[in-house]
C-alpha positions, 0 to 999 in steps of 0.5 A: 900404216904397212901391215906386220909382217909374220917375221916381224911379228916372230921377231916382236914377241921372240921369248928370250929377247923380250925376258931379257929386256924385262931383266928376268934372270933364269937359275938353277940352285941343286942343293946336294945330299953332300957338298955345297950348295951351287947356283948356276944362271944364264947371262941376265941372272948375272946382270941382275945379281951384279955379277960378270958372267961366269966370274963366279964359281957355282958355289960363289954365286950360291953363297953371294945370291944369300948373304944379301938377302935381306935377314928379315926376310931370310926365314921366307926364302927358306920356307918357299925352298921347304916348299919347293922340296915337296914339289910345290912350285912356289915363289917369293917376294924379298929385299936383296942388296945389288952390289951397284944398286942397293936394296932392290925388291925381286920377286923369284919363282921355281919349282923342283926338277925330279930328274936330279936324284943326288938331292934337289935341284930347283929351276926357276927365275929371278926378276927386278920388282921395285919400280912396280911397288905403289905406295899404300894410299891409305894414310890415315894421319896424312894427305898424301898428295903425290905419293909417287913422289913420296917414294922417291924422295923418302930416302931423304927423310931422316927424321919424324916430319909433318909437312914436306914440299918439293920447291923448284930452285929456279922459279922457287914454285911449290908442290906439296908432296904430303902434309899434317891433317887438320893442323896446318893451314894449307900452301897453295900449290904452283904459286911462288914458296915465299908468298905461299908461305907469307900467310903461314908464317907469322910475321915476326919471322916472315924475314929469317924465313925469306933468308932462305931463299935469297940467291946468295942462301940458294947458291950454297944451299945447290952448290955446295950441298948445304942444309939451311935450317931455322926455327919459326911460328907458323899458323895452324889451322885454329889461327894459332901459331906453333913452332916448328923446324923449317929445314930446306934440303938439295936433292938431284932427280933426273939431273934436276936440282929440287929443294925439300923443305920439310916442317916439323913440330918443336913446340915441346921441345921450345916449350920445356926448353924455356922451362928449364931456362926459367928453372935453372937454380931449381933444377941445379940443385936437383942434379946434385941429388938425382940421377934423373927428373922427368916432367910429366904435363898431365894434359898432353900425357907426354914426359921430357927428361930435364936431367937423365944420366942416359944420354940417349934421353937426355932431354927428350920428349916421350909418351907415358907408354915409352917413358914406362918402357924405356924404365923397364927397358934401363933397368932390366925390371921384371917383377916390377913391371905391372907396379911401375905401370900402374904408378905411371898411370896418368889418372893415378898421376893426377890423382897424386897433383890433386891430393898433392902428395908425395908418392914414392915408389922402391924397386929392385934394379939392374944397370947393365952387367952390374949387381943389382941396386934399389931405385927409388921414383918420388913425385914433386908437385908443385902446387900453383901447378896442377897440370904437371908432376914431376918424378926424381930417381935417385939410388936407394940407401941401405937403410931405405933398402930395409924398409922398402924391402919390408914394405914390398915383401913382408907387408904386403902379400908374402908368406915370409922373407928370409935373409941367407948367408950363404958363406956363413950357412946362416940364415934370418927372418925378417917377419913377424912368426905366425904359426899358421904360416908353417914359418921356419925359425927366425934365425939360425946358424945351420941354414942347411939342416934346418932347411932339409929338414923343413922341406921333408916335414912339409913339402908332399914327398914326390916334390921333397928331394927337387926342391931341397936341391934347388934350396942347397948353397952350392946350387943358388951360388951357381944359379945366381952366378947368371941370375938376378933370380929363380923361382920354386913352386911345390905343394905343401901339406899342414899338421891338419892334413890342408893342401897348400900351394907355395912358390919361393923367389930365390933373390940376390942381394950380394952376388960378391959375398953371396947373400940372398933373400928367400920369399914366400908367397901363398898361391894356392888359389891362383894354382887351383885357378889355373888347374880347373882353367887348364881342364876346362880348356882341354874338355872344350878342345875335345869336344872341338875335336870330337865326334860326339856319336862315336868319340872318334875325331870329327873332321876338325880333330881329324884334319888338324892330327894327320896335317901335324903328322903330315908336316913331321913326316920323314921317310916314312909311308902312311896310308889315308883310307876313307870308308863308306857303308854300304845299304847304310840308308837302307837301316836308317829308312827301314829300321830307324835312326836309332839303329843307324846310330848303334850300327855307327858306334858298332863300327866304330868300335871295329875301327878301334879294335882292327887298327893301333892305336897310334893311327888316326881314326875318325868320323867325318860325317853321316857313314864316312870315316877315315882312318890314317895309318901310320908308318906303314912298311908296305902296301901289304899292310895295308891290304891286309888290315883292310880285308880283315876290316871288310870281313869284319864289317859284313853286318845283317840286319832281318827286316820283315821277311828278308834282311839288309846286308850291310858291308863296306867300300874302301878307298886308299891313298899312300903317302907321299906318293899321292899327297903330302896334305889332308885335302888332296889325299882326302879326294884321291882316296874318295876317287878310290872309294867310288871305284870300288863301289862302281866294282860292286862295293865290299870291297876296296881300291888303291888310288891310281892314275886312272882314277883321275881319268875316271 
């Protein structure tokens, strides 16, 4: 083989031939103080975005490249361009639609041109990565045995499948593609699909199963599209057979006709199928009376419609989890949710089986816009069954509302209930009176008098006048207008002088007529609770925080406070100053810790003393701190606090017949001219710091480019 000539080998590795061969893109996106954002892109940025060259106006081509990024990932663009604002070259992986190709993964990249002062202009590139994504081998519930086939066949996957095969139309051979683990018995690969699957089927089925392939079945199943579907038995791998849909679909890859069959599980579904074939008369009878009626096989913990007036649940199949969200979900409950879930429970469903009982269960409901109505479930059991329980839904009448209402407010844990008329300014007490609830009267047809003038006898004077506006008709009429409900807590003081803690649910019954329910309940220790909760929190989060010598901020409490400014600054100039003591080692060495320590706190003290108190002072550790000014509005500023601070931190201490001077070394870094995050003006301040003790110490130094050098 001739050797490359230099030209040759110019020509193989010349840069702009082989990015364009890699179809990557090259842009530039300048976004404006005022106007509209444009995009401009060399010949392949065009192809790539499927777009003619130069038919679209720079604004056009801005606004095509971001409508069709995917939303999802929309959030992430903007944060990389955030970041490219800061000077940060960054880059980002997302979903775009190609006008031809559909969704693609690109990968862009950029970084900001500073020579663009009229806002910001980024350059950067924009590249096609969807053939380099692997699939993530790690599949705990499947053997994939071709993942890259998996890919390229998932669009055609519409549906929850266990085992899926690709089949030669011609020779009928089979490959399996993935497969259920530890379910299925396994089709050897490469053999002829009718006597792989012979083994699998069981016999009963074997010939509908072989209909599917006979050459008649095979020509319309390639030639006109069409998907051939049966249900069958196939064995399992515990020697049980179990039904399934057996689904056989065209695809054309690479102008080859491939057959997908696809097999997924039915079992329940022929299972509860049969079951209400069996049921029919009963089931009848039940549809005249409930809304809904759920079965719940307490082995498997799965549930399926018989009836819903749902249809997107109509006969369906779904855990004990989706059966609790999808009632929260229907009925836009809130309060219930914890109840509802505890009722749902499968060992407290077993438990109802087991005692046979009936167990019912009332609850506030809303149906879409409408008002709100009272939904009862009720469990059937039948008793020559303990594997499954039944639950019917049914609307409430007003006479069960009554007492469901008494049942879940009065008699459980609420102070009290009150029934308000708010046309009529009437109002009624539901409960008993006990006079160590500090009740208002059961009745009365001046809600408003008697409401003021309760509040002011109880409620603790700074929370009177909110909470008796948050009580008066017009404002619950309004609020309730766009409300199911609204909660008011404050503190309440007895005839004994006793703090108690209450919170009051303002509740609709008849947004028409404007009717409501008031209740109650005590929550004093739950508040008390949450108060001691909320002061051990912030002491643990101090301390986190904190140096403990100095109660200044340690490196944590430091770090954490100048990122948060860092990331709300605007145009403003800070100043990271780093301070180290001089001879400090020479005090703890001659004269001992304990002195170290007081001089530490000394300093500290100056620190507190010398600058305001929005600046963030700290401790990072032995003789280091740091102070971080904020909106400084010069560099004399800074200077001038920093000389006082020297002057002020020229300390003796006498030692035998001499004594130690201890002063200070300074370094300083501005914001954002030499970092915009705590790490990089943390080492461009230390390198400053090193000049000044290089200097002579007691003294301090701005960073500078030469610092690097240095």
């Amino acid at each position: 083989m001739g050797n490359i000539t230099n030209n040759e080998m110019m020509d193989i590795l010349h840069i702009t031939q082989v990015l364009t061969h890699m179809q990557v893109g090259f842009w530039i996106i300048e976004i404006p103080n005022h106007g509209t954002p444009k995009m401009y892109g060399d010949t392949t940025i065009h192809t790539v975005l499927g777009v003619e060259a130069n038919a679209l106006e720079p604004e056009k081509l801005y606004e095509h490249w971001m409508k069709n990024i995917d939303p999802k990932y929309l959030e992430i663009v903007i944060q990389t361009v955030e970041a490219l604002k800061q000077g940060k070259p960054s880059e980002v992986k997302y979903l775009w639609q190609h006008p031809q190709k559909g969704w693609l993964w690109v990968r862009c990249g950029g970084y900001l041109d500073e020579t663009y002062t009229e806002g910001f202009r980024f350059k950067g590139w924009h590249y096609d990565v969807t053939n380099e994504l692997e699939l993530d081998s790690v599949d705990i519930e499947h053997n994939i045995a071709d993942p890259k086939k998996l890919k390229l066949y998932a669009p055609y996957i519409i549906e929850n499948i266990e085992e899926l095969y690709e089949i030669d139309s011609v020779s009928l051979t089979v490959n399996t593609v993935f497969s259920k683990k530890n379910k299925y018995c396994e089709i050897g690969d490469g053999n002829n699909i009718l006597f792989a699957i012979r083994e699998q089927v069981h016999p009963d089925y074997i010939d509908l199963f072989n209909s599917m392939f006979k050459p008649a079945a095979l020509q319309k199943i390639v030639n006109e599209k069409h998907t051939r579907q049966i249900e069958c038995k196939i064995r399992t791998i515990s020697g049980d057979y179990c039904w399934v849909d057996a689904k056989v679909l065209p695809v054309t890859i690479a102008g080859s006709v491939k057959l997908l069959l696809c097999i997924h599980d039915i079992s329940d579904k022929k299972r509860v199928f049969d079951l209400t074939n069996e049921k029919n008369e009963i089931l009848d009878a039940f549809y005249n009376v409930y809304s809904s009626i759920v079965e719940i096989n307490l082995c498997t913990e799965q549930a399926y419609f018989l009836k819903s007036n749902i249809n997107e649940l109509d006969q369906k199949i779904l855990s004990i989890e989706q059966l609790y969200h999808a009632i929260i979900e229907r009925f836009n409950i809130s309060k219930e949710k914890d109840a509802i879930k505890h009722f749902l429970d499968i060992d407290n469903l077993k438990l109802v089986v087991e005692k046979q009982d009936t167990y019912t269960f009332d609850f506030p409901a809303r149906e879409g816009e409408k008002t709100f109505k009272w939904k009862c479930i009720e469990t059937l059991c039948i008793p020559q069954n303990k594997d499954k329980i039944y639950l019917t839904f049914c609307d409430v009448d007003e006479k069960h509302l009554i007492n469901s209402i008494l049942k879940h407010f009065v008699f459980s844990d609420s102070d009290y209930l009150y029934y308000v008329d708010l046309k009529n300014n009437s109002f009624l007490n539901f409960c008993k009176n006990d006079e160590n609830l500090l009740l208002p009267p059961q009745r009365g047809n001046d809600y408003v008098k008697t409401m003021t003038d309760y509040n002011k006898k109880y409620i603790v004077l700074d929370e009177q006048d909110k909470v008796i506006e948050l009580m008066t008709p017009d404002y619950m009429a309004k609020r309730l207008q766009n409300e199911d409900s609204y909660k008011i807590e404050a503190g309440m003081i007895d005839d004994n002088g006793n703090y108690n803690r209450k919170q009051v649910t303002i509740q609709n019954y008849d947004r028409e007529n404007q009717t409501l329910f008031m209740i109650r309940k005590d929550i004093t220790k739950e508040y008390f609770r949450q108060k001691e909760q909320q002061q051990i929190l912030t002491m643990a989060h101090k301390m986190a925080n904190t140096d403990t010598l100095t109660n200044l901020y340690n490196r944590n409490g430091a770090y954490t406070e100048i990122e948060q400014r860092l990331l709300n600054i605007k145009d403003e100039m800070d100043a990271f100053i780093i301070i180290d003591l001089d001879n400090f080692k020479a005090v703890n060495d001659c004269l001992g810790h304990s002195q170290g320590d007081e001089l530490l706190q000394k300093v500290a003290k100056t620190l507190e003393d010398n600058f305001r108190k929005t600046d963030i002072i700290a401790r990072l550790g032995g003789d280091e701190f740091i102070i971080y000014m904020k909106d400084i509005k010069s560099r004399n500023a800074v200077v001038n606090a920093v000389e006082k601070l020297l002057h002020k931190l020229q300390l003796e201490y006498l030692w035998k017949n001499g004594s130690i001077q201890v002063s200070a070394s300074v370094g300083i870094a501005l914001v954002p001219f030499d970092g915009i995050c705590f790490e990089d003006l943390y080492i461009k301040s230390d390198k400053a710091l090193y000049r000044s003790k290089r200097q002579g110490k007691n003294g301090y130094s701005f960073f500078t480019a030469s610092n690097e050098i240095q």
